[in-house]
KOLGU-4560 file (N, C-alpha, C; in nm, 3 decimals, padded with zeros to 5 digits):
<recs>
<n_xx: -03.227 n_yy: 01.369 n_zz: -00.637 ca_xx: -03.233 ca_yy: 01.323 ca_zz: -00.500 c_xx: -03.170 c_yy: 01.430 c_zz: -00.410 mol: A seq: 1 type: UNK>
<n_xx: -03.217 n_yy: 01.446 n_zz: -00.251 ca_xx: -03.208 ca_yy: 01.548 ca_zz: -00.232 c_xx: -03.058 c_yy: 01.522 c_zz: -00.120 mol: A seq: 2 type: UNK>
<n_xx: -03.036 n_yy: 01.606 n_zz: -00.066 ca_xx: -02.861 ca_yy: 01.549 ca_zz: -00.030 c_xx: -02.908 c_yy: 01.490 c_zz: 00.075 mol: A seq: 3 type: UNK>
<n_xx: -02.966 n_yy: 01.529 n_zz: 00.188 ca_xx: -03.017 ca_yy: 01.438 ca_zz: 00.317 c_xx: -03.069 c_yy: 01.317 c_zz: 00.232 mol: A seq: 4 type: UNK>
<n_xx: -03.164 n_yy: 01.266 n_zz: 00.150 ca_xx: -03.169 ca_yy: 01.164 ca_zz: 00.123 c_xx: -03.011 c_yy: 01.060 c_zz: 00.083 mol: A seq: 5 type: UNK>
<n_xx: -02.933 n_yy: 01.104 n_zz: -00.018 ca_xx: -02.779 ca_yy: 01.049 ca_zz: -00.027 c_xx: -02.739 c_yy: 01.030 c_zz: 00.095 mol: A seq: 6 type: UNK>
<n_xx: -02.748 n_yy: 01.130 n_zz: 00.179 ca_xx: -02.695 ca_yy: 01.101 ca_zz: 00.328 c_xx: -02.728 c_yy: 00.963 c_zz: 00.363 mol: A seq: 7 type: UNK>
<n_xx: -02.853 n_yy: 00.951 n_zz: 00.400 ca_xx: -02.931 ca_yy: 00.834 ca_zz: 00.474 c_xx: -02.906 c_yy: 00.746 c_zz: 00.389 mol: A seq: 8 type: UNK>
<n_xx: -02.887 n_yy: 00.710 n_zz: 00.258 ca_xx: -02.856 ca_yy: 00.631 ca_zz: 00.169 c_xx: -02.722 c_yy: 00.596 c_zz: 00.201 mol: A seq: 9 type: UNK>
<n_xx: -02.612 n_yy: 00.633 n_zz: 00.230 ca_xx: -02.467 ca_yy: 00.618 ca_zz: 00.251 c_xx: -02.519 c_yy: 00.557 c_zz: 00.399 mol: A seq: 10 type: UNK>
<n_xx: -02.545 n_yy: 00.636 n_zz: 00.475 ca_xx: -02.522 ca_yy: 00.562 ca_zz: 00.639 c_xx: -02.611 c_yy: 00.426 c_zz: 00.610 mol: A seq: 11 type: UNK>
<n_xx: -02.720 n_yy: 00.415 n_zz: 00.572 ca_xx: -02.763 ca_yy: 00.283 ca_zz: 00.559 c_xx: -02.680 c_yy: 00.169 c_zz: 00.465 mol: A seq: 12 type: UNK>
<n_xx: -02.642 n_yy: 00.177 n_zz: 00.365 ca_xx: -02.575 ca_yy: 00.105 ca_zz: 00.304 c_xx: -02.380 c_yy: 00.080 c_zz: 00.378 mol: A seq: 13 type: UNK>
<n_xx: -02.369 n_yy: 00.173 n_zz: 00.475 ca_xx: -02.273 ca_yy: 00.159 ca_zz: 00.549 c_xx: -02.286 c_yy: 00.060 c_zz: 00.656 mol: A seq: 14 type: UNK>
<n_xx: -02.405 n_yy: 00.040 n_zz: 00.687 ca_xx: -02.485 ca_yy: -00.054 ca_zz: 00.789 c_xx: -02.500 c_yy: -00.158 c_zz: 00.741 mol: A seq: 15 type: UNK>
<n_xx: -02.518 n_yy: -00.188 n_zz: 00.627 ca_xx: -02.593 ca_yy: -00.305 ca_zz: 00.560 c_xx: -02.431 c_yy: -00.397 c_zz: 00.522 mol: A seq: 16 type: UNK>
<n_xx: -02.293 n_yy: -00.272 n_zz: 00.483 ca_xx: -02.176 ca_yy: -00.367 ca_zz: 00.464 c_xx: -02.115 c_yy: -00.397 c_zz: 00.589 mol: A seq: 17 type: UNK>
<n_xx: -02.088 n_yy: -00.309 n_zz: 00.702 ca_xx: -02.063 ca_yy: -00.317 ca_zz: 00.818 c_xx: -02.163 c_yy: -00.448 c_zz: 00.924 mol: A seq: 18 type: UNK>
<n_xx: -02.255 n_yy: -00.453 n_zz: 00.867 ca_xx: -02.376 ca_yy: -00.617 ca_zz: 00.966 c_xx: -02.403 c_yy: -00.639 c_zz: 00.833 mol: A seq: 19 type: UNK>
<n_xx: -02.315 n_yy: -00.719 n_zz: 00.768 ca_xx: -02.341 ca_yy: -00.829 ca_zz: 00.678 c_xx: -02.453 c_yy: -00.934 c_zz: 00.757 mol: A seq: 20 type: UNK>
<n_xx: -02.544 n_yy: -00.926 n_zz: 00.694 ca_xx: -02.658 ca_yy: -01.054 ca_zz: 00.697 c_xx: -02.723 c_yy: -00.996 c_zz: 00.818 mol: A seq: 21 type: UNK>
<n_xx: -02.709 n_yy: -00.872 n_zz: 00.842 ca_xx: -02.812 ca_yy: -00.819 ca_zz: 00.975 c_xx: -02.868 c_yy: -00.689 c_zz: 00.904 mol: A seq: 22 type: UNK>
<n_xx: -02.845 n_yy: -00.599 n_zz: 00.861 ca_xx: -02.889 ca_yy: -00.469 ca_zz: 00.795 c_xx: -02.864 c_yy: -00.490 c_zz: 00.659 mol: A seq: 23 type: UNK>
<n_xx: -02.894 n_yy: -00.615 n_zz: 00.572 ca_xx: -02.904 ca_yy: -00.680 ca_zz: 00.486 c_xx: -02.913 c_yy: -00.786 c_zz: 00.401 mol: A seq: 24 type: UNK>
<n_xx: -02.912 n_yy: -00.849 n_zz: 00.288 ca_xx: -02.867 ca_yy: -00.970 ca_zz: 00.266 c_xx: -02.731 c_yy: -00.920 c_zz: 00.218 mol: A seq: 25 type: UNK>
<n_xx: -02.673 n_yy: -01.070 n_zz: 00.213 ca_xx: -02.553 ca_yy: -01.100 ca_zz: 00.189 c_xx: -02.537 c_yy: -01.191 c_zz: 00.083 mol: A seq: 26 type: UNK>
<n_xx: -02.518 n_yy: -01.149 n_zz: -00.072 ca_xx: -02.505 ca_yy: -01.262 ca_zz: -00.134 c_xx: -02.336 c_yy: -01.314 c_zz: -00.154 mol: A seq: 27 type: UNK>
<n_xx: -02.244 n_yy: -01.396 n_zz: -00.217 ca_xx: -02.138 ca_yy: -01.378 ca_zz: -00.246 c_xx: -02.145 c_yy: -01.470 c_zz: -00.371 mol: A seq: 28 type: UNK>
<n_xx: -02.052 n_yy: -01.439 n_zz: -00.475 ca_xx: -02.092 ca_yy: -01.567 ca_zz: -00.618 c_xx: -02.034 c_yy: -01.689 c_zz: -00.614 mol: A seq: 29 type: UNK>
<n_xx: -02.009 n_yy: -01.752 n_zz: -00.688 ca_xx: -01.975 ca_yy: -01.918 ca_zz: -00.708 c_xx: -01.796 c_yy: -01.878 c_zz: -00.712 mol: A seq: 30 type: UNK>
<n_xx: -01.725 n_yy: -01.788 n_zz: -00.802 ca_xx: -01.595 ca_yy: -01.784 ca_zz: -00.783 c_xx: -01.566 c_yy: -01.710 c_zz: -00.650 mol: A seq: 31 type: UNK>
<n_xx: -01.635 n_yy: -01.625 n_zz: -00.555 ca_xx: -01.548 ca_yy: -01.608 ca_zz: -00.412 c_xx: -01.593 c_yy: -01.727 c_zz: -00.357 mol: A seq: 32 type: UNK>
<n_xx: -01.702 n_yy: -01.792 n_zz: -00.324 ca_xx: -01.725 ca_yy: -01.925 ca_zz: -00.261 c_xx: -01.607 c_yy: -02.030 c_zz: -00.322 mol: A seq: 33 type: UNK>
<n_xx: -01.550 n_yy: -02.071 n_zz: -00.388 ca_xx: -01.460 ca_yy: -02.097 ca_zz: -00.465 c_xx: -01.338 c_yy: -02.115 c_zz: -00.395 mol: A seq: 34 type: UNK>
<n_xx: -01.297 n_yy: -01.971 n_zz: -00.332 ca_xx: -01.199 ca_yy: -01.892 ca_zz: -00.244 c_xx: -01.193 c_yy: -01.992 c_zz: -00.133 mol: A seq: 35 type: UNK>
<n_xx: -01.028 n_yy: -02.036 n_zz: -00.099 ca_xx: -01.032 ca_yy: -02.142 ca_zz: 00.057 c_xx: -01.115 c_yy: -02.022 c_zz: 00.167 mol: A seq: 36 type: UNK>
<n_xx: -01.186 n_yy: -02.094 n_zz: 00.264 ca_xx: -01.247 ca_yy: -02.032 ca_zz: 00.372 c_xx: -01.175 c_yy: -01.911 c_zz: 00.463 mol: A seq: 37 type: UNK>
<n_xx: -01.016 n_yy: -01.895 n_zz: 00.421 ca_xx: -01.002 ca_yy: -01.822 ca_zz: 00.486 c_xx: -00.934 c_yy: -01.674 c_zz: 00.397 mol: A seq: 38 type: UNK>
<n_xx: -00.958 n_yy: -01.723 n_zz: 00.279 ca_xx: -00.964 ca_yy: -01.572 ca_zz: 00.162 c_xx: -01.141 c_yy: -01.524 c_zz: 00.184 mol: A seq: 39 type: UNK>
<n_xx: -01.232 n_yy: -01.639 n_zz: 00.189 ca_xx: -01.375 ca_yy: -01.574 ca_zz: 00.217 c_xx: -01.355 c_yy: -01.449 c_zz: 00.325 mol: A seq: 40 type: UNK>
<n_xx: -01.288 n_yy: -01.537 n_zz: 00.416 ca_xx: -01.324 ca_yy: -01.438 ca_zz: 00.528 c_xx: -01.249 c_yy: -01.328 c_zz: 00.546 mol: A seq: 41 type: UNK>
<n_xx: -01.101 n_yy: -01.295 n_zz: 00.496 ca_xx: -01.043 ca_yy: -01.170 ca_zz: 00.448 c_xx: -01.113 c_yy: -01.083 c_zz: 00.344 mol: A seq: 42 type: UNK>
<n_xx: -01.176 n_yy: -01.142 n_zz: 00.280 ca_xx: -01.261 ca_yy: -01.031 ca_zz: 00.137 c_xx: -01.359 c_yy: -00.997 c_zz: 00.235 mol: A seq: 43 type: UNK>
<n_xx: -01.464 n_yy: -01.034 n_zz: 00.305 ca_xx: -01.568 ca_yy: -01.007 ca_zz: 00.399 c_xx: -01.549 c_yy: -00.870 c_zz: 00.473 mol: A seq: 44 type: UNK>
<n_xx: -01.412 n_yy: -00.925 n_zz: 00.567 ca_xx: -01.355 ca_yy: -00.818 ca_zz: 00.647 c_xx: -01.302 c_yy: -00.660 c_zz: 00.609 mol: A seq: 45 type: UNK>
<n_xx: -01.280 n_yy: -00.709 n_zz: 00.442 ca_xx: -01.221 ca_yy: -00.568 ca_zz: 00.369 c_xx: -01.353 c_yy: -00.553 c_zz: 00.306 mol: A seq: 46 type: UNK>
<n_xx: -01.438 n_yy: -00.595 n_zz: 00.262 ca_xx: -01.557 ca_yy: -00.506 ca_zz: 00.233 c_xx: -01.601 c_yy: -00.428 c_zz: 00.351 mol: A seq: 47 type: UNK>
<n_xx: -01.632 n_yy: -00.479 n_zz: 00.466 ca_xx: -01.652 ca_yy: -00.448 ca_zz: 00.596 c_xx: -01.588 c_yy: -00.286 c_zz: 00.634 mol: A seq: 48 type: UNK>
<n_xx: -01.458 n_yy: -00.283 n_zz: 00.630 ca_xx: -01.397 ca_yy: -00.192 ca_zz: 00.639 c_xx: -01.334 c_yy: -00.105 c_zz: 00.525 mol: A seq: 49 type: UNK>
<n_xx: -01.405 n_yy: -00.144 n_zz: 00.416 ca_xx: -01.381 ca_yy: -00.063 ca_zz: 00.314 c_xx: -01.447 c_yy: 00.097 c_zz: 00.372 mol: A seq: 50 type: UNK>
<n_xx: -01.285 n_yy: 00.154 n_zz: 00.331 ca_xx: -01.328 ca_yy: 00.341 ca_zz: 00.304 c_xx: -01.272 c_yy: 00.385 c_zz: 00.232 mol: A seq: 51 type: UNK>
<n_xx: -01.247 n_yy: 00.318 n_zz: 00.098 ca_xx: -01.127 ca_yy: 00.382 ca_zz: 00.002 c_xx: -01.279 c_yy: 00.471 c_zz: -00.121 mol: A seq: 52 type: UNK>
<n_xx: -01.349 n_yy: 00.584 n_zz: -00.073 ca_xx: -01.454 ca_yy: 00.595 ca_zz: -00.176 c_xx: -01.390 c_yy: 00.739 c_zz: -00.220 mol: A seq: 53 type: UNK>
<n_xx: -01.407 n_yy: 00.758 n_zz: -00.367 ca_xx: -01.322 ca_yy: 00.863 ca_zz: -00.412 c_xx: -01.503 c_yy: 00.870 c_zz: -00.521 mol: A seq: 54 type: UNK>
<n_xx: -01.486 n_yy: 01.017 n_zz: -00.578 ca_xx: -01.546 ca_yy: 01.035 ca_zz: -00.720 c_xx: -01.571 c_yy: 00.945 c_zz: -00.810 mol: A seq: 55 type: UNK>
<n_xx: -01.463 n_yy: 00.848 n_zz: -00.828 ca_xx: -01.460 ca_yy: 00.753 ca_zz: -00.972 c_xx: -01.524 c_yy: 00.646 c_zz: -00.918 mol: A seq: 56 type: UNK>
<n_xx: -01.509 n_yy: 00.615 n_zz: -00.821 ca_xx: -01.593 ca_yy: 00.435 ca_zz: -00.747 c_xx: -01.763 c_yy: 00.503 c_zz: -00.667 mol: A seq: 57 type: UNK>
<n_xx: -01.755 n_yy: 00.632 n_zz: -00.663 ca_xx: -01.903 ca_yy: 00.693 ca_zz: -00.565 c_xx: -01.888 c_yy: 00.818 c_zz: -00.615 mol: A seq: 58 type: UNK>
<n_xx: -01.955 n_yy: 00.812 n_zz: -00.712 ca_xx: -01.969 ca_yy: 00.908 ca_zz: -00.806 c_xx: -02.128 c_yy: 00.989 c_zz: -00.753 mol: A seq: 59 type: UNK>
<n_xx: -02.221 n_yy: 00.905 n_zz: -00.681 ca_xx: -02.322 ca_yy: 00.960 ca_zz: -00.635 c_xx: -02.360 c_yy: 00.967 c_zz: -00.503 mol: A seq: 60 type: UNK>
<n_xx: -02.238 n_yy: 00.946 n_zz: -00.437 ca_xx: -02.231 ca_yy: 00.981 ca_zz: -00.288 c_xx: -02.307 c_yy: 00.850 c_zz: -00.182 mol: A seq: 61 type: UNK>
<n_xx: -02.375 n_yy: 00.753 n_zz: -00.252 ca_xx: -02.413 ca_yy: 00.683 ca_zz: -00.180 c_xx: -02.352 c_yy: 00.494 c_zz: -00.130 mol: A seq: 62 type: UNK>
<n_xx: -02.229 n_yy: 00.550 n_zz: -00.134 ca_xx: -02.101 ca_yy: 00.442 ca_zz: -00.098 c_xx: -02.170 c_yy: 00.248 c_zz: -00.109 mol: A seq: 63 type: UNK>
<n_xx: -02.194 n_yy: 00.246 n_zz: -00.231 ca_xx: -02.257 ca_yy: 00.111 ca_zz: -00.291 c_xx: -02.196 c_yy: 00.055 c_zz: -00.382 mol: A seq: 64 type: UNK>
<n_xx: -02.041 n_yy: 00.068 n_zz: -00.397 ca_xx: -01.933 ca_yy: 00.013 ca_zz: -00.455 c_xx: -01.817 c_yy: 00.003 c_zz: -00.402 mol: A seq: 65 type: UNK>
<n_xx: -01.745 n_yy: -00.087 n_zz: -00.428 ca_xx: -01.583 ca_yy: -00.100 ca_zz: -00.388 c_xx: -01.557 c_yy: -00.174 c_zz: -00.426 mol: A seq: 66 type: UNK>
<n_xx: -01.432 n_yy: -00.151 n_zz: -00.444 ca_xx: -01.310 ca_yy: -00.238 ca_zz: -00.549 c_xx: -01.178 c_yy: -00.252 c_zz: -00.486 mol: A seq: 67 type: UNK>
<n_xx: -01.110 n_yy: -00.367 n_zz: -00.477 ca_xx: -01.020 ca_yy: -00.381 ca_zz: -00.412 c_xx: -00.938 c_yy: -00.544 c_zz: -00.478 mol: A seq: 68 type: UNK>
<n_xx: -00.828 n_yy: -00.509 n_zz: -00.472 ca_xx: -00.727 ca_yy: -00.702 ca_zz: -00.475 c_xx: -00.712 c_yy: -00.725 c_zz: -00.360 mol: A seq: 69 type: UNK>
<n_xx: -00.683 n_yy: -00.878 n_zz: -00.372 ca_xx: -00.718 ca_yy: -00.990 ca_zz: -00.260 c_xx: -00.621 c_yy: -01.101 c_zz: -00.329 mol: A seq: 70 type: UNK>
<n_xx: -00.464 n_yy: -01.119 n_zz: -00.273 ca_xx: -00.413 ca_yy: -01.208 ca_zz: -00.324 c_xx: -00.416 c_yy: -01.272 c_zz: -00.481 mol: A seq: 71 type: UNK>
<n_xx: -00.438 n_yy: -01.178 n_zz: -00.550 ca_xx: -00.445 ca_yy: -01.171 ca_zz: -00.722 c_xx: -00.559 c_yy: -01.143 c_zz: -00.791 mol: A seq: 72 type: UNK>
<n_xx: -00.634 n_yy: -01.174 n_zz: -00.669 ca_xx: -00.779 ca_yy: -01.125 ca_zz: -00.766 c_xx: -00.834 c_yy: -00.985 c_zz: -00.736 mol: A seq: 73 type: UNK>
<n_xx: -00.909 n_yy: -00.958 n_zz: -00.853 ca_xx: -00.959 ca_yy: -00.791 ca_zz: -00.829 c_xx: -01.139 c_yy: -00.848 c_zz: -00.772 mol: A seq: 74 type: UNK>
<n_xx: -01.150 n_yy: -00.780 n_zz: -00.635 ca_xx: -01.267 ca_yy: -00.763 ca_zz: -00.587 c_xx: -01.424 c_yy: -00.667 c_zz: -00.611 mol: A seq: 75 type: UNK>
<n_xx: -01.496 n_yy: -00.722 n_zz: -00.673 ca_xx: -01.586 ca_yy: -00.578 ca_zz: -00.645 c_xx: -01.672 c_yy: -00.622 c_zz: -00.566 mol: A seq: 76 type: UNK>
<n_xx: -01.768 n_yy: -00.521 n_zz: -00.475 ca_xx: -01.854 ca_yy: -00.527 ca_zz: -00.438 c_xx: -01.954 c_yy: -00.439 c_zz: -00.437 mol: A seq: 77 type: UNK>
<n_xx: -02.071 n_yy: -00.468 n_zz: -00.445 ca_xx: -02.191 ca_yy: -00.395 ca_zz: -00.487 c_xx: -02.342 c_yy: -00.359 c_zz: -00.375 mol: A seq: 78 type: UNK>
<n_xx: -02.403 n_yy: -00.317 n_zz: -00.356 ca_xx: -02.532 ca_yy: -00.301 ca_zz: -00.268 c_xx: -02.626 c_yy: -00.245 c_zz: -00.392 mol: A seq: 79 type: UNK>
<n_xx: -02.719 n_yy: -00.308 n_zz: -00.423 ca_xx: -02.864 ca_yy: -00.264 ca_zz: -00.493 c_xx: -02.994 c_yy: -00.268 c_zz: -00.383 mol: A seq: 80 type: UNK>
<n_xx: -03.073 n_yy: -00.244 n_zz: -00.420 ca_xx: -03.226 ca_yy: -00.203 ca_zz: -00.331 c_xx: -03.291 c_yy: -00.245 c_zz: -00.378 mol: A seq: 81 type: UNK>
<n_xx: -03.395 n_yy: -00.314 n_zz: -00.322 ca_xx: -03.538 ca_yy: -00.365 ca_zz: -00.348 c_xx: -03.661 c_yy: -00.351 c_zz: -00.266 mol: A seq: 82 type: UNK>
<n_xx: -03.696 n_yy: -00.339 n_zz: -00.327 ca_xx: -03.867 ca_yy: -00.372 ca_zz: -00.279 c_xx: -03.889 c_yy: -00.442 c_zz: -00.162 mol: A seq: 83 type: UNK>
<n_xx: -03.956 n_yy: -00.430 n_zz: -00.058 ca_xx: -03.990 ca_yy: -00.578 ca_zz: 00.035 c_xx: -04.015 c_yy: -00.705 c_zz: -00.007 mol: A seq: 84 type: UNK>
<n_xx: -04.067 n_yy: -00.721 n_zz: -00.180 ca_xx: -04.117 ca_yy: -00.822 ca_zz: -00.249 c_xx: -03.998 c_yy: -00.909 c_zz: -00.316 mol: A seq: 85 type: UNK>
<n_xx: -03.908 n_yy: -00.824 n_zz: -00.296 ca_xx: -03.788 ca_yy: -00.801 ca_zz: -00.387 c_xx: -03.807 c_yy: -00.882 c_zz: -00.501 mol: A seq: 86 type: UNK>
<n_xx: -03.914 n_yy: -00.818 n_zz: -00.575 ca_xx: -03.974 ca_yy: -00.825 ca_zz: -00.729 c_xx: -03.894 c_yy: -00.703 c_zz: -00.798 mol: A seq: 87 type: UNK>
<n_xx: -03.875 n_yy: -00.602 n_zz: -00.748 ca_xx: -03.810 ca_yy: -00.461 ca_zz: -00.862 c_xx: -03.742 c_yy: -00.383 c_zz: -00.731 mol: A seq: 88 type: UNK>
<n_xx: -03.709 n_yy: -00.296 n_zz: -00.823 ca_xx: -03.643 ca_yy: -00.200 ca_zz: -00.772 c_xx: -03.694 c_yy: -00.091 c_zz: -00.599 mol: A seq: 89 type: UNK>
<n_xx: -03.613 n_yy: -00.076 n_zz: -00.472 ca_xx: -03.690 ca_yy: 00.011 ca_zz: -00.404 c_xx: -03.755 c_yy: 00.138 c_zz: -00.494 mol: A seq: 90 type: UNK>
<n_xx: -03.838 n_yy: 00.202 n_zz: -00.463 ca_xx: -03.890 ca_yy: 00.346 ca_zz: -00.485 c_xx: -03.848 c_yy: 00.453 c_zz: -00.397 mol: A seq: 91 type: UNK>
<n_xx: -03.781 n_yy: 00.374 n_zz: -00.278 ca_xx: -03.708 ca_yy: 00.487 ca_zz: -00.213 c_xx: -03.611 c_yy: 00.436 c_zz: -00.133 mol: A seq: 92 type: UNK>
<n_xx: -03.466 n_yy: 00.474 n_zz: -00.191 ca_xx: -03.370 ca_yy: 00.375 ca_zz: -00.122 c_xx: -03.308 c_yy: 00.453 c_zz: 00.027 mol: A seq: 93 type: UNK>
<n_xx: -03.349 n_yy: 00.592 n_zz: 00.067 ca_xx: -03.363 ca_yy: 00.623 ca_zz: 00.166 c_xx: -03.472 c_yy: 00.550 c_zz: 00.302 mol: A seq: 94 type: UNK>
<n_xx: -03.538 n_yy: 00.485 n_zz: 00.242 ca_xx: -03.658 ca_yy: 00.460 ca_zz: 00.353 c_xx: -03.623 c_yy: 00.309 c_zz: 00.376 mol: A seq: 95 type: UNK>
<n_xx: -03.566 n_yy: 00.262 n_zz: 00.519 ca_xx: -03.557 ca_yy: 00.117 ca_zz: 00.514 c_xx: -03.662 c_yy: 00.001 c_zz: 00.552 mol: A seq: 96 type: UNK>
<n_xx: -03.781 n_yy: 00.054 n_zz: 00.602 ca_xx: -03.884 ca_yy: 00.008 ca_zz: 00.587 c_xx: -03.947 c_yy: 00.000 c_zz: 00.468 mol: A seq: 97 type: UNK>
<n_xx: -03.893 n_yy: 00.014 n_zz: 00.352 ca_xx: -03.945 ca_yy: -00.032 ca_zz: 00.188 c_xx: -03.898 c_yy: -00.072 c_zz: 00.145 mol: A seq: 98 type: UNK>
<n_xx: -03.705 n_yy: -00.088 n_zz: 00.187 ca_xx: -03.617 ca_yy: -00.126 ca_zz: 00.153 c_xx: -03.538 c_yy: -00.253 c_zz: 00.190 mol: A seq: 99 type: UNK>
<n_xx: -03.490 n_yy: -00.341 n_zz: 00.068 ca_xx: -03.401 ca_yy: -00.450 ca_zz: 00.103 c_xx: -03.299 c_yy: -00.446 c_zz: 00.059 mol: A seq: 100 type: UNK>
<n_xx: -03.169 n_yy: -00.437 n_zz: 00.120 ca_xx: -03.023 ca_yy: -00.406 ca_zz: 00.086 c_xx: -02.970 c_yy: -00.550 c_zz: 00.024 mol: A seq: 101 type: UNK>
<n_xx: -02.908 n_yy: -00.559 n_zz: -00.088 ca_xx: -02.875 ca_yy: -00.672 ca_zz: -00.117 c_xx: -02.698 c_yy: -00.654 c_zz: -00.140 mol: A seq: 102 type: UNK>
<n_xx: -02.620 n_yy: -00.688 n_zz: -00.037 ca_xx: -02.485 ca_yy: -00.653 ca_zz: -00.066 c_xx: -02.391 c_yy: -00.812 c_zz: -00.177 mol: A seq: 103 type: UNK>
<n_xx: -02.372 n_yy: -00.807 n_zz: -00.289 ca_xx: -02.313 ca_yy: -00.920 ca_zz: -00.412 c_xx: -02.136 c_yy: -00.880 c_zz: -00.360 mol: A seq: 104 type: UNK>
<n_xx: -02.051 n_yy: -00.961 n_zz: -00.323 ca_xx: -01.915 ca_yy: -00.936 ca_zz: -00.328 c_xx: -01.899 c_yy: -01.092 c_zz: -00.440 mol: A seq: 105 type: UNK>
<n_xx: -01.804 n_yy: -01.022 n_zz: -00.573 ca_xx: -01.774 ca_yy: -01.083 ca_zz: -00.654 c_xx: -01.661 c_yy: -01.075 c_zz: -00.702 mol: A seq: 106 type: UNK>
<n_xx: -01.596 n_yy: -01.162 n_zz: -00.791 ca_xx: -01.475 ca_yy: -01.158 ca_zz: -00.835 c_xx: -01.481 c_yy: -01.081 c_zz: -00.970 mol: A seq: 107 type: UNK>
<n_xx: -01.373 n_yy: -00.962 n_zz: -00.995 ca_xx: -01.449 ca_yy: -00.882 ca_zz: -01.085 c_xx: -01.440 c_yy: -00.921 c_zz: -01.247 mol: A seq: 108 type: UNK>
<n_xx: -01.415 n_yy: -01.040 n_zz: -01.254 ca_xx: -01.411 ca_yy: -01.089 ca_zz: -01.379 c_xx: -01.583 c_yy: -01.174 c_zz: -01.376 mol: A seq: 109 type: UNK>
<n_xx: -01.617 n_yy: -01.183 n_zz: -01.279 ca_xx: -01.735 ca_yy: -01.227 ca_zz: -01.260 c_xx: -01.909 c_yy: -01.111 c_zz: -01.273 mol: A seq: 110 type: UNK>
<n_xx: -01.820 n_yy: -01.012 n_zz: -01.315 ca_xx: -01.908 ca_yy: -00.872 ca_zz: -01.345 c_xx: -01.973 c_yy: -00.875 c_zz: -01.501 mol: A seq: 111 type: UNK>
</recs>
């Protein structure tokens, strides 16, 4: 992949965690739903403003992981790509007209 593509891949998936449920879906699992309403909405806000991306968590430059604790629990969160059909995988996760951002924030025992 070519680096302008990673590029556009990072700023879009920066978009998609930054407008949760607007420049993407938003799923979250059964143990953060779980979470009283107002740990939901602190994990939200730190995915949101997550910038802790080093080598070991974005290893391919396109900032679609983070990991973080939240009052005892270890957080991850994830962005994958799909298809418009969202039957498989995008074919080009640079292009957001082919693309559907699916951002999962989970509890990481829930991985």
């Amino acid at each position: 992949m070519s680096d302008s593509n990673t590029k556009k891949i990072a700023e879009l998936n920066d978009l998609c965690r930054t407008a949760m449920g607007v420049a993407g879906r938003l799923v979250q699992t059964a143990g953060i739903s779980a979470l009283p309403m107002q740990d939901q909405s602190a994990i939200r806000e730190k995915v949101e403003t997550f910038d802790t991306f080093t080598p070991d968590n974005d290893p391919y430059g396109e900032r679609d992981f983070g990991a973080f604790n939240h009052n005892g629990h270890k957080i991850f969160w994830k962005i994958d790509y799909y298809d418009t059909t969202m039957t498989k995988g995008s074919e080009d996760p640079s292009d957001p007209k082919q693309t559907v951002r699916v951002l999962t924030i989970m509890l990481a025992s829930e991985y």
